[in-house]
PDBQT receptor file of N, H, CA, C and O in Angstrom, charges set to zero:
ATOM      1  N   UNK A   1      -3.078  -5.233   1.833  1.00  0.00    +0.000 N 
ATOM      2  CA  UNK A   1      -2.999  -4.208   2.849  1.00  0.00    +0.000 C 
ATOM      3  C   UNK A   1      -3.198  -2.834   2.214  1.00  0.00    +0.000 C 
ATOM      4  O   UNK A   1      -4.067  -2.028   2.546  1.00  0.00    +0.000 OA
ATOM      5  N   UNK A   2      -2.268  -2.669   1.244  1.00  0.00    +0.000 N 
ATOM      6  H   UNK A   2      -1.562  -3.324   0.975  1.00  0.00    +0.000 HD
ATOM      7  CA  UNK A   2      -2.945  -1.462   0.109  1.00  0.00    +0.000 C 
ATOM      8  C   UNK A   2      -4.107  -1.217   0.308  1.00  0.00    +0.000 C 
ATOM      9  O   UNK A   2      -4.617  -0.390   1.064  1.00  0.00    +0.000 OA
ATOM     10  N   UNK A   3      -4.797  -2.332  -0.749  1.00  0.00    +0.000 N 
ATOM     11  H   UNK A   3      -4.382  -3.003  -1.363  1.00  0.00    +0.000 HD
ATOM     12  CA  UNK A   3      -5.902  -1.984  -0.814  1.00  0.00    +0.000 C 
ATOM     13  C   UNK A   3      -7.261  -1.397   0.559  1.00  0.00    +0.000 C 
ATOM     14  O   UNK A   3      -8.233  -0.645   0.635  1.00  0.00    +0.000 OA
ATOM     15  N   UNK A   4      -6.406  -2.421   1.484  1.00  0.00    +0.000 N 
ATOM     16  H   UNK A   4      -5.616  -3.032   1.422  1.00  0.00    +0.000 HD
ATOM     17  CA  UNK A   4      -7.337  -2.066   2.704  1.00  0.00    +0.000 C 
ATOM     18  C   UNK A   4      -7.173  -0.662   3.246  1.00  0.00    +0.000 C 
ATOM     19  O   UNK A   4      -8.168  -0.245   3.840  1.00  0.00    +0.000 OA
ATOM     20  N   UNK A   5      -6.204   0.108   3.178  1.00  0.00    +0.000 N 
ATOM     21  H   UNK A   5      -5.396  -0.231   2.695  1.00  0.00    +0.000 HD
ATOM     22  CA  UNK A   5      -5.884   1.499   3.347  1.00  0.00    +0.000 C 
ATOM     23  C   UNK A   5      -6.509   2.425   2.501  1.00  0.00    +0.000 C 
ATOM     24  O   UNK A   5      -6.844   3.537   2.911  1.00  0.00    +0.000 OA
ATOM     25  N   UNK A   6      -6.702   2.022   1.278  1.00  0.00    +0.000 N 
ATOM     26  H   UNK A   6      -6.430   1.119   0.945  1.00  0.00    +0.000 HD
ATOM     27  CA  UNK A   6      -7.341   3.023  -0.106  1.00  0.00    +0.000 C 
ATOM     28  C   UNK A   6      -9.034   2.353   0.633  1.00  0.00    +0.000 C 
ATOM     29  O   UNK A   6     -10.092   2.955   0.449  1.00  0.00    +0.000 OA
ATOM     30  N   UNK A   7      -8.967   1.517   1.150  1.00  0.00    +0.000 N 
ATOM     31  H   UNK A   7      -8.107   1.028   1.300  1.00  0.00    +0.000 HD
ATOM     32  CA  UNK A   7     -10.312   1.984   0.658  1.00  0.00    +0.000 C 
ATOM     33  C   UNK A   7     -11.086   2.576   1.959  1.00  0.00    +0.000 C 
ATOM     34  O   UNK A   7     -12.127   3.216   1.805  1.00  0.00    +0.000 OA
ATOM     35  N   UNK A   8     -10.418   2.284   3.525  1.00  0.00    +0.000 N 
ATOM     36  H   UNK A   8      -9.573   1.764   3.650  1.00  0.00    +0.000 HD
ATOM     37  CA  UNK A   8     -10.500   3.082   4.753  1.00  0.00    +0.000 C 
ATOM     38  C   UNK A   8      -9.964   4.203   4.191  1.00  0.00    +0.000 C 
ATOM     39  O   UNK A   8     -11.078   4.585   3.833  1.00  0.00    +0.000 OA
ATOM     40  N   UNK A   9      -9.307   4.994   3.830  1.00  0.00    +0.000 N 
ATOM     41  H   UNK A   9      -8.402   4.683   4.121  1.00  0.00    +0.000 HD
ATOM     42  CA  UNK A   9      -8.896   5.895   3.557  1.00  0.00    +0.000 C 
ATOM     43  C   UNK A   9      -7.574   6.373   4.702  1.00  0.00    +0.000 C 
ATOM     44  O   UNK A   9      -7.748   6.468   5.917  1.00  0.00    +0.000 OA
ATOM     45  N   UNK A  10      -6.547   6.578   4.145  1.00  0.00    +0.000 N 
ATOM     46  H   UNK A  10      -6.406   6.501   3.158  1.00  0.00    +0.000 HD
ATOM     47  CA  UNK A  10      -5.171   6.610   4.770  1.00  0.00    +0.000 C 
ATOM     48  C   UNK A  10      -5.539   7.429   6.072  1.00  0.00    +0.000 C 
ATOM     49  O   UNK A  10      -5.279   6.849   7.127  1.00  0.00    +0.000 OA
ATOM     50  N   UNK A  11      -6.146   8.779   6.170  1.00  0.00    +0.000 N 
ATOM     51  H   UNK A  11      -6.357   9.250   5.314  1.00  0.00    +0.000 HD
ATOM     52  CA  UNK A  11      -6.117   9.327   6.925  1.00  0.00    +0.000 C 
ATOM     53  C   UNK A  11      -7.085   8.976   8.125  1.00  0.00    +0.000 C 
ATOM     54  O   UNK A  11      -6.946   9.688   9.120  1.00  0.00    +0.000 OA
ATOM     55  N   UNK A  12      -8.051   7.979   8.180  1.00  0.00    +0.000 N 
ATOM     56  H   UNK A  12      -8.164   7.401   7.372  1.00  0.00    +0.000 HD
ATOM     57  CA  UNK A  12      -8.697   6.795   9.317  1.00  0.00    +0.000 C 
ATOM     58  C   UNK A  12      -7.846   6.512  10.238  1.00  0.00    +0.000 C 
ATOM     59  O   UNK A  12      -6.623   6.513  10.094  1.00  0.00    +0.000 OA
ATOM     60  N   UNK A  13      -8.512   6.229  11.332  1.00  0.00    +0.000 N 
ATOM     61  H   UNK A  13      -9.505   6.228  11.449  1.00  0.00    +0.000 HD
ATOM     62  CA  UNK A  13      -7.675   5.518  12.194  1.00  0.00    +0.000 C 
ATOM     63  C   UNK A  13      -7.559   4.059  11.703  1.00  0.00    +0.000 C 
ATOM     64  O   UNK A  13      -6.426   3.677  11.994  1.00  0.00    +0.000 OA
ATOM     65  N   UNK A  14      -8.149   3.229  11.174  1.00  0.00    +0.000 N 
ATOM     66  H   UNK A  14      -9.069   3.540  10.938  1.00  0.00    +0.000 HD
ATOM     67  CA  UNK A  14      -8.051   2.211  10.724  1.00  0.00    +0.000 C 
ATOM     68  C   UNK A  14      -6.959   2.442   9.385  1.00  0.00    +0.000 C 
ATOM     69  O   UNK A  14      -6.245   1.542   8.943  1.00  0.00    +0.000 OA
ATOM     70  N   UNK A  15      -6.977   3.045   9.156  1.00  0.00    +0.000 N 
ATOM     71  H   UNK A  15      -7.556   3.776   9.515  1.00  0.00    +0.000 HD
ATOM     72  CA  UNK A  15      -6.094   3.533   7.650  1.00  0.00    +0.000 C 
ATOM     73  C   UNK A  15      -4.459   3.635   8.329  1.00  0.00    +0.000 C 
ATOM     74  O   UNK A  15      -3.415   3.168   7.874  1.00  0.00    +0.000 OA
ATOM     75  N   UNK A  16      -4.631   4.212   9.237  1.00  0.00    +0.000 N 
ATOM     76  H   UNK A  16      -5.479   4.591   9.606  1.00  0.00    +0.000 HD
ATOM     77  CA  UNK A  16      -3.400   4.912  10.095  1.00  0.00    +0.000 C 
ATOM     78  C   UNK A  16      -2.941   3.793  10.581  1.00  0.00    +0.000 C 
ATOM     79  O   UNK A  16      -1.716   3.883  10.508  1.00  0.00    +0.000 OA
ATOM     80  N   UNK A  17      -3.310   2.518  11.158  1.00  0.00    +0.000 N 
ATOM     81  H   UNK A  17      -4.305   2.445  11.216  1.00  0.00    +0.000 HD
ATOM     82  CA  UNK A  17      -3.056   1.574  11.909  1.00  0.00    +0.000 C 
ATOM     83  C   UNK A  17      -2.959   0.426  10.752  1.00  0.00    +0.000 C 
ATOM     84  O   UNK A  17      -2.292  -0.494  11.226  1.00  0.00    +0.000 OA
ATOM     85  N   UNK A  18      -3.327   0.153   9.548  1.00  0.00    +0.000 N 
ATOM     86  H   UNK A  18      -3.868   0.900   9.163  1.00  0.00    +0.000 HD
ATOM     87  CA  UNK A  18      -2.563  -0.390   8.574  1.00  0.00    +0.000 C 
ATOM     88  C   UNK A  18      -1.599  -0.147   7.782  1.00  0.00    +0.000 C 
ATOM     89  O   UNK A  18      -0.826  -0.968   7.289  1.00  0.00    +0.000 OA
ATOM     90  N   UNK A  19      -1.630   1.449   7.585  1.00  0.00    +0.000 N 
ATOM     91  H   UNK A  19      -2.258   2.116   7.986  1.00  0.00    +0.000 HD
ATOM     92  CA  UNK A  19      -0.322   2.054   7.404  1.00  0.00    +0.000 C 
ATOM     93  C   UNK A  19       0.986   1.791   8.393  1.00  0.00    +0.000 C 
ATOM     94  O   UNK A  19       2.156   1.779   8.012  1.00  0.00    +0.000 OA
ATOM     95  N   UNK A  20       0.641   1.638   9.394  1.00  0.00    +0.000 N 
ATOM     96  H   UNK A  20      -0.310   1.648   9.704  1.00  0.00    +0.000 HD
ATOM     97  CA  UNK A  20       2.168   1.115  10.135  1.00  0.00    +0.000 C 
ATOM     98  C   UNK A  20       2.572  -0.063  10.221  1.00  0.00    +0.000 C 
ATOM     99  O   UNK A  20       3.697  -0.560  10.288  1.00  0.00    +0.000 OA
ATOM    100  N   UNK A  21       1.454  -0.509  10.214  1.00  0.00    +0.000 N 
ATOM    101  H   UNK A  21       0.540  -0.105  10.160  1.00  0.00    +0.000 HD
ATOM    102  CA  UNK A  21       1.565  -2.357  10.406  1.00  0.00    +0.000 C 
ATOM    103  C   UNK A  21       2.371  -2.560   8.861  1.00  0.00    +0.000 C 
ATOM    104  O   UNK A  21       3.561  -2.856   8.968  1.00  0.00    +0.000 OA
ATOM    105  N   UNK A  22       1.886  -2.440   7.589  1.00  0.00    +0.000 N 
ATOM    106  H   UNK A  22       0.920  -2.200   7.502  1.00  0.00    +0.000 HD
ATOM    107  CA  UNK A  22       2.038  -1.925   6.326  1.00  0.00    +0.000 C 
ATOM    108  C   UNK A  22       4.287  -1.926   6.146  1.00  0.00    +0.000 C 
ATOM    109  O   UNK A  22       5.186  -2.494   5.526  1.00  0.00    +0.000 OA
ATOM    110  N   UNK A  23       4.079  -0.911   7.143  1.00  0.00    +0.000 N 
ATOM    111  H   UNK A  23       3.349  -0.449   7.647  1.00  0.00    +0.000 HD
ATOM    112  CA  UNK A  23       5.331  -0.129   7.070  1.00  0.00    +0.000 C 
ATOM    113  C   UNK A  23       6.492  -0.945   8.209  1.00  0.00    +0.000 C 
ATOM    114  O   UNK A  23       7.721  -0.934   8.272  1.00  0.00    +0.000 OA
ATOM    115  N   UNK A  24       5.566  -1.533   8.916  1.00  0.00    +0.000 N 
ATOM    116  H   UNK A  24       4.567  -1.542   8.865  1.00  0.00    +0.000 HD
ATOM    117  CA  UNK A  24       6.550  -2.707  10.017  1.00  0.00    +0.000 C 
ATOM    118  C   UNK A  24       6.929  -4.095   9.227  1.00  0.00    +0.000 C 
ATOM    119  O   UNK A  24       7.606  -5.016   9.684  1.00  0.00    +0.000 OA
ATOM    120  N   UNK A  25       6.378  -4.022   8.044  1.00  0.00    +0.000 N 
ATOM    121  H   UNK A  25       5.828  -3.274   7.673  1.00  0.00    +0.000 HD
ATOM    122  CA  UNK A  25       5.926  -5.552   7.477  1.00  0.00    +0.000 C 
ATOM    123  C   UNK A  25       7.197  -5.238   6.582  1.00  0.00    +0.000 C 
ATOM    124  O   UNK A  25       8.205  -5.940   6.653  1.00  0.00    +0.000 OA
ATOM    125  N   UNK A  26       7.077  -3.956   5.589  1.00  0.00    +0.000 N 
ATOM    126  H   UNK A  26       6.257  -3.386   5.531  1.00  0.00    +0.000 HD
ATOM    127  CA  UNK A  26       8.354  -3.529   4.957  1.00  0.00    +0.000 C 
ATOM    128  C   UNK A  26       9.796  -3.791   5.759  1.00  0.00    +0.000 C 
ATOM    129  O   UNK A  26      10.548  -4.698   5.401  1.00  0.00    +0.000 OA
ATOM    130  N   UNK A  27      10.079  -2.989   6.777  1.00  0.00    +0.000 N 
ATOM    131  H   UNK A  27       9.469  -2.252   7.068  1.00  0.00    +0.000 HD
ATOM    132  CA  UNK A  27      10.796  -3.013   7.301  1.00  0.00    +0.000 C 
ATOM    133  C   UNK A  27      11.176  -4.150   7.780  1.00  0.00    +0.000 C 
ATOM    134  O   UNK A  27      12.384  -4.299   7.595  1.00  0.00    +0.000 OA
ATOM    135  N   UNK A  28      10.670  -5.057   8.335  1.00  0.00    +0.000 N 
ATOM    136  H   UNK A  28       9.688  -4.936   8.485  1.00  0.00    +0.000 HD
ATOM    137  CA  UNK A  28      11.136  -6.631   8.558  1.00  0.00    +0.000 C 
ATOM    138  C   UNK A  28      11.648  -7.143   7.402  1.00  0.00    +0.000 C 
ATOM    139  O   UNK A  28      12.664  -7.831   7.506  1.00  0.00    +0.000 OA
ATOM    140  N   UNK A  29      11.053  -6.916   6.046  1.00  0.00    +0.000 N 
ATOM    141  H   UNK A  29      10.228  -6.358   5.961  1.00  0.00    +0.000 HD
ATOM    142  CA  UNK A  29      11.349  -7.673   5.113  1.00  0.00    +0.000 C 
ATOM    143  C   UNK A  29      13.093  -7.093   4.820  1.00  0.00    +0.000 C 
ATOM    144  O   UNK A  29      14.006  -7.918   4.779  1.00  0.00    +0.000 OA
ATOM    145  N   UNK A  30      13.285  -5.966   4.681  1.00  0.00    +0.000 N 
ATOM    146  H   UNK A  30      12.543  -5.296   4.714  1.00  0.00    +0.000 HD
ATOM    147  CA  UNK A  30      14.059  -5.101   4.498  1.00  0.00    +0.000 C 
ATOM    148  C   UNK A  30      15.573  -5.682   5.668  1.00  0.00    +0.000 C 
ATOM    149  O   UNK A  30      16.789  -5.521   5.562  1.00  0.00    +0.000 OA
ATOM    150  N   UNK A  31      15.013  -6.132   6.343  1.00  0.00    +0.000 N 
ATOM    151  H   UNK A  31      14.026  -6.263   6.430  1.00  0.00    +0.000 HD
ATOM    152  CA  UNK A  31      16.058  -6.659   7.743  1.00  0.00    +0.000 C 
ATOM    153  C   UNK A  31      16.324  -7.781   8.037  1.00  0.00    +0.000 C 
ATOM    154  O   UNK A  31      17.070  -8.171   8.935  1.00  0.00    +0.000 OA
ATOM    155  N   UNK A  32      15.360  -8.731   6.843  1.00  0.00    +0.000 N 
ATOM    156  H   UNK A  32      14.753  -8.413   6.114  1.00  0.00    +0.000 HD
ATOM    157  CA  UNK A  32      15.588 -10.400   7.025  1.00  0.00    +0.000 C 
ATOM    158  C   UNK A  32      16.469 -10.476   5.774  1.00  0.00    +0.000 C 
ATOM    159  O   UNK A  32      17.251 -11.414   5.616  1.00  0.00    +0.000 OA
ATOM    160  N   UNK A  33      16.345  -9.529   4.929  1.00  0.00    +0.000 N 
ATOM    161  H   UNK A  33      15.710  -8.767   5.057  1.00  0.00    +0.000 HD
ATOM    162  CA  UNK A  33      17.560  -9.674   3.483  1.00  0.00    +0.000 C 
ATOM    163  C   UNK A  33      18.843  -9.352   4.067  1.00  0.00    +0.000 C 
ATOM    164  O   UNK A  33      19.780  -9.381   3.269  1.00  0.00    +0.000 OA
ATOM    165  N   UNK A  34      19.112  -9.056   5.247  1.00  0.00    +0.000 N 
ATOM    166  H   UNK A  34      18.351  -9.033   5.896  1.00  0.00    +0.000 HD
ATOM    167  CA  UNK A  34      20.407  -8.823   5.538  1.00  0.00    +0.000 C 
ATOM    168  C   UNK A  34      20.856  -9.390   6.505  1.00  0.00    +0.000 C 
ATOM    169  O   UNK A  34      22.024  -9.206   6.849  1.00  0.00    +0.000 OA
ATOM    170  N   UNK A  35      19.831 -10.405   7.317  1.00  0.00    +0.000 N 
ATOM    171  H   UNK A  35      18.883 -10.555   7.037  1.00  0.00    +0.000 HD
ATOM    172  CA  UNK A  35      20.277 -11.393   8.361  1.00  0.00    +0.000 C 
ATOM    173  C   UNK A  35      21.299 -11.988   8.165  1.00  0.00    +0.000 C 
ATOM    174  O   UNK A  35      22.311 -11.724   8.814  1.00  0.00    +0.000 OA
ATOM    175  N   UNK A  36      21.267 -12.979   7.173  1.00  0.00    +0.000 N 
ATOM    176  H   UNK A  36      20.445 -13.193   6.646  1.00  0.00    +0.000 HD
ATOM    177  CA  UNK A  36      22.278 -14.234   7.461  1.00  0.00    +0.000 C 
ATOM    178  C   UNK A  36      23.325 -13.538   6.774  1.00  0.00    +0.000 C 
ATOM    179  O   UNK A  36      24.325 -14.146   7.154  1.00  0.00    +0.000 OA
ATOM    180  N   UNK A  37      23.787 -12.451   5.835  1.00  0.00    +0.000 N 
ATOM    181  H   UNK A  37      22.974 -11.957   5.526  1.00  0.00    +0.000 HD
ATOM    182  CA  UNK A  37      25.308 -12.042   6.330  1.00  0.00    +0.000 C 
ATOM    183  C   UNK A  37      25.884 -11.457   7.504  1.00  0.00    +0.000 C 
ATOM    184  O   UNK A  37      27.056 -11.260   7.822  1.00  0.00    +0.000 OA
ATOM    185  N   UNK A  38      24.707 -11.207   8.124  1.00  0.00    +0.000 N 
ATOM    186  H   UNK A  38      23.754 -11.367   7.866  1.00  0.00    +0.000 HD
ATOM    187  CA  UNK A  38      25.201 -10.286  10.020  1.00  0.00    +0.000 C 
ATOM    188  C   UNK A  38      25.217 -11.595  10.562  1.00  0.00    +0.000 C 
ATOM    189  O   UNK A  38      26.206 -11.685  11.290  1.00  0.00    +0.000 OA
ATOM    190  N   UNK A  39      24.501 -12.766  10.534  1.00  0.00    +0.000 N 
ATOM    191  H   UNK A  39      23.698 -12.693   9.943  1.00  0.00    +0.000 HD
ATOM    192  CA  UNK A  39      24.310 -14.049  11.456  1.00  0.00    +0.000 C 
ATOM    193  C   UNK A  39      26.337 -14.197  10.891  1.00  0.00    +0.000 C 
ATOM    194  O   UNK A  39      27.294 -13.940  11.622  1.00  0.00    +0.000 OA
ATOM    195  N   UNK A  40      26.375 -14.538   9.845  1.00  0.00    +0.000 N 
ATOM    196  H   UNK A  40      25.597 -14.746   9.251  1.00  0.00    +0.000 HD
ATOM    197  CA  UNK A  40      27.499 -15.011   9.083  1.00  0.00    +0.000 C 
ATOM    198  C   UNK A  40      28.805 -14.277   9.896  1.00  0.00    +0.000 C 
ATOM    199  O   UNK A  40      29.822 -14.817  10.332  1.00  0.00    +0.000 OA
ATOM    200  N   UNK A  41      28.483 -13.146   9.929  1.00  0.00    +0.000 N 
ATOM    201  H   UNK A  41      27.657 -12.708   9.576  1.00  0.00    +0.000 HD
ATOM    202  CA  UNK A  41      29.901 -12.338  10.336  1.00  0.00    +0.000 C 
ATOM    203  C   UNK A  41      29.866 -12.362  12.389  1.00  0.00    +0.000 C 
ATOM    204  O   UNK A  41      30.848 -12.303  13.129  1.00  0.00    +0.000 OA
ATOM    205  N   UNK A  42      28.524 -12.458  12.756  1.00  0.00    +0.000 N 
ATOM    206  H   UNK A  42      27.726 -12.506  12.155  1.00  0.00    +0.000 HD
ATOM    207  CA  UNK A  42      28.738 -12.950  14.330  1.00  0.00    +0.000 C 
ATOM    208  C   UNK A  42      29.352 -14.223  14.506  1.00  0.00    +0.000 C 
ATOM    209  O   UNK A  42      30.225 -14.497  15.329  1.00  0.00    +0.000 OA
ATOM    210  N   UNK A  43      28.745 -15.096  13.539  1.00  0.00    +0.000 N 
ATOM    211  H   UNK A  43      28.036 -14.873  12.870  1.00  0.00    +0.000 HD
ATOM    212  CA  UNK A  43      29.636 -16.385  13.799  1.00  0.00    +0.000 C 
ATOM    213  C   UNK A  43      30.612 -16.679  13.639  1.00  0.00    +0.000 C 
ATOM    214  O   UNK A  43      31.017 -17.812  13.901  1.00  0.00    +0.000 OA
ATOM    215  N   UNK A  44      31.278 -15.805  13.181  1.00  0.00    +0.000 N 
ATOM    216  H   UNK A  44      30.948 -14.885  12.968  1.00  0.00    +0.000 HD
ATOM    217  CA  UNK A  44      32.693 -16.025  13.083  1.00  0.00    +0.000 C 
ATOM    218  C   UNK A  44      33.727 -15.036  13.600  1.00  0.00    +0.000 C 
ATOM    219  O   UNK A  44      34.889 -15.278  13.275  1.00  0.00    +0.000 OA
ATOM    220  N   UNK A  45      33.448 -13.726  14.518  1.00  0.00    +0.000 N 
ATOM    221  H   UNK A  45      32.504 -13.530  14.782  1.00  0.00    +0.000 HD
ATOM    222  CA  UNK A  45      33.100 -13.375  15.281  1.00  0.00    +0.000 C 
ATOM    223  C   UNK A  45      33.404 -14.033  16.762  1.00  0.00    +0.000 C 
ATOM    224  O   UNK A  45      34.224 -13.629  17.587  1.00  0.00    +0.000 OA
ATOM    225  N   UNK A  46      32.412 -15.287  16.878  1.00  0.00    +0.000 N 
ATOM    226  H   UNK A  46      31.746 -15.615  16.207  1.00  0.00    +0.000 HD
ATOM    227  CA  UNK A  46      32.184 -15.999  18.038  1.00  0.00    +0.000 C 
ATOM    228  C   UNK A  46      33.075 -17.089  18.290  1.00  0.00    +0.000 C 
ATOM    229  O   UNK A  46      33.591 -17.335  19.381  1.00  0.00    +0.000 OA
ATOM    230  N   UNK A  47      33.255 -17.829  17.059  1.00  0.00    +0.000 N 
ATOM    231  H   UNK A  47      32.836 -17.629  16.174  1.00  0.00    +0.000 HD
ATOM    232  CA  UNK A  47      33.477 -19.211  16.968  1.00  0.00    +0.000 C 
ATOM    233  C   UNK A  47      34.779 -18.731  15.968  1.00  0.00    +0.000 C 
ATOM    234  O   UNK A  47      35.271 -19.773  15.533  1.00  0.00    +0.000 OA
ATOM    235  N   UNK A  48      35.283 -17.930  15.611  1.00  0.00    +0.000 N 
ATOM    236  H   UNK A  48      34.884 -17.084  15.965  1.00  0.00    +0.000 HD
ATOM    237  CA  UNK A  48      36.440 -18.022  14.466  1.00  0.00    +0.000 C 
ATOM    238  C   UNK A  48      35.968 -18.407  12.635  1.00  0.00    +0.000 C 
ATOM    239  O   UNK A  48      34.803 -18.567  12.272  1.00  0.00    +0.000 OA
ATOM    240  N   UNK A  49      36.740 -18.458  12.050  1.00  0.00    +0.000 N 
ATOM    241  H   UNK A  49      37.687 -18.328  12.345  1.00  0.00    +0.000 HD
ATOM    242  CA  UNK A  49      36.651 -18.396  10.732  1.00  0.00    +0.000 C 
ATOM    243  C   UNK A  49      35.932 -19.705  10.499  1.00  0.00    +0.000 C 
ATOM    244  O   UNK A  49      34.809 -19.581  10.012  1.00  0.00    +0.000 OA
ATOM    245  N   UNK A  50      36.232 -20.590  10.677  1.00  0.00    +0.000 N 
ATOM    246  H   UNK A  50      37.145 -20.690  11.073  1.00  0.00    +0.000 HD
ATOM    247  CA  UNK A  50      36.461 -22.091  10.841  1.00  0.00    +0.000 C 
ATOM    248  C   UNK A  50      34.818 -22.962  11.152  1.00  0.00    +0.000 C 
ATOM    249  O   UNK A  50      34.376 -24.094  10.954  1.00  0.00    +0.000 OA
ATOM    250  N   UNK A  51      34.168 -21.322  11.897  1.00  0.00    +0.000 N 
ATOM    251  H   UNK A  51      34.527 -20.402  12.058  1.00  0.00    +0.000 HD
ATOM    252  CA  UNK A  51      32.956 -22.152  12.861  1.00  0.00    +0.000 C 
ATOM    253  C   UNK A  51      33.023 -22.849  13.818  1.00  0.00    +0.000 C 
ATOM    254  O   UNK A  51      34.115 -23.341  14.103  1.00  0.00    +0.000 OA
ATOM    255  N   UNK A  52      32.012 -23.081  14.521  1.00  0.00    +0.000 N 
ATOM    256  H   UNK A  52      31.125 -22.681  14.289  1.00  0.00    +0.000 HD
ATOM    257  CA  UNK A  52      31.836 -24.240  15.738  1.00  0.00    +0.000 C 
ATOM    258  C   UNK A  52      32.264 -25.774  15.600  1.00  0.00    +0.000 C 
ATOM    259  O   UNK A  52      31.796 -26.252  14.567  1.00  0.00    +0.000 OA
ATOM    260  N   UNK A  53      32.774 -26.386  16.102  1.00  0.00    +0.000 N 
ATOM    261  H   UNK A  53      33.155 -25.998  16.941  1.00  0.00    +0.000 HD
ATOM    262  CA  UNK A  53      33.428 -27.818  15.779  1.00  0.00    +0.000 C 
ATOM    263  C   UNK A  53      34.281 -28.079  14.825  1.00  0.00    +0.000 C 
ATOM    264  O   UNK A  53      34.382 -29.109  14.158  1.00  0.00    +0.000 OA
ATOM    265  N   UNK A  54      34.966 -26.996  14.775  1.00  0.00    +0.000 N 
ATOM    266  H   UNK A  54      34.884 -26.160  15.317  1.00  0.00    +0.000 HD
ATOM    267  CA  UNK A  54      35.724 -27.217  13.517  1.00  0.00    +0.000 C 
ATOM    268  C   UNK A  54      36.881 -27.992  14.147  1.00  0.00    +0.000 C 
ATOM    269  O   UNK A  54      37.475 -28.544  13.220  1.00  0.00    +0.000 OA
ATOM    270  N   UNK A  55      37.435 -28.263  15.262  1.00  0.00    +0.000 N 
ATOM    271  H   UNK A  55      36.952 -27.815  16.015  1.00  0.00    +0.000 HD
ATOM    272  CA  UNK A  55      38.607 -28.782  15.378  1.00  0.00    +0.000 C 
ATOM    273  C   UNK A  55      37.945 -30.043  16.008  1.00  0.00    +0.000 C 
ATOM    274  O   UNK A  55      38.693 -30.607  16.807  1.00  0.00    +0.000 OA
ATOM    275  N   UNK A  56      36.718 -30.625  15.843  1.00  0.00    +0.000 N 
ATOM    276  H   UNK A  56      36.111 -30.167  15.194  1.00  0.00    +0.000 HD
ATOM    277  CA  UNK A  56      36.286 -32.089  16.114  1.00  0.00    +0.000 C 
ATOM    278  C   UNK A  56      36.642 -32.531  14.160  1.00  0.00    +0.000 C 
ATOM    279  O   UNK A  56      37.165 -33.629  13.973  1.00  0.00    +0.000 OA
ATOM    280  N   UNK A  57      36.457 -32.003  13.401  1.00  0.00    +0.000 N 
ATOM    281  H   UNK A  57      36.032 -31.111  13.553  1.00  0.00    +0.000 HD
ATOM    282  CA  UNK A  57      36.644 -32.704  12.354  1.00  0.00    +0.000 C 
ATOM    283  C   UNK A  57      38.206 -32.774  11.705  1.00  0.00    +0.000 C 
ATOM    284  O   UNK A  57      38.609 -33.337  10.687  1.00  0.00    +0.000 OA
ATOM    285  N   UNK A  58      38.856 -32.036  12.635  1.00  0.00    +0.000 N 
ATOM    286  H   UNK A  58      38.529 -31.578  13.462  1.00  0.00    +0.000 HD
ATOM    287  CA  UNK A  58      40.352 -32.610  11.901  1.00  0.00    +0.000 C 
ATOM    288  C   UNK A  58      41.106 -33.727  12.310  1.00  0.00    +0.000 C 
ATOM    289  O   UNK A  58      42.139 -34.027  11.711  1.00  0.00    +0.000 OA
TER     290      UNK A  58
């Protein structure tokens, strides 16, 4: 994607429109490294410490 920006040149509209895509791609990545401790803390949260079915296994 870099490269495809250097060589449209950033300030293109094509440049401009891989630059965000670019910068949406970051940002997802940036927000999936922190999923499953936010998944982690809703679920317990939802369901208690214990999780879902926890009182089928005692």
């Amino acid at each position: 994607m870099r490269d495809g920006i250097a060589t449209v040149g950033p300030e293109s509209t094509p440049g401009r429109r891989m630059t965000e895509t670019l910068e949406f791609f970051d940002f997802m990545r940036n927000e999936m490294e922190s999923l499953p401790s936010r998944w982690r803390a809703h679920r317990e949260e939802v369901f208690g410490p214990a999780g879902p079915g926890a009182a089928d296994n005692g």
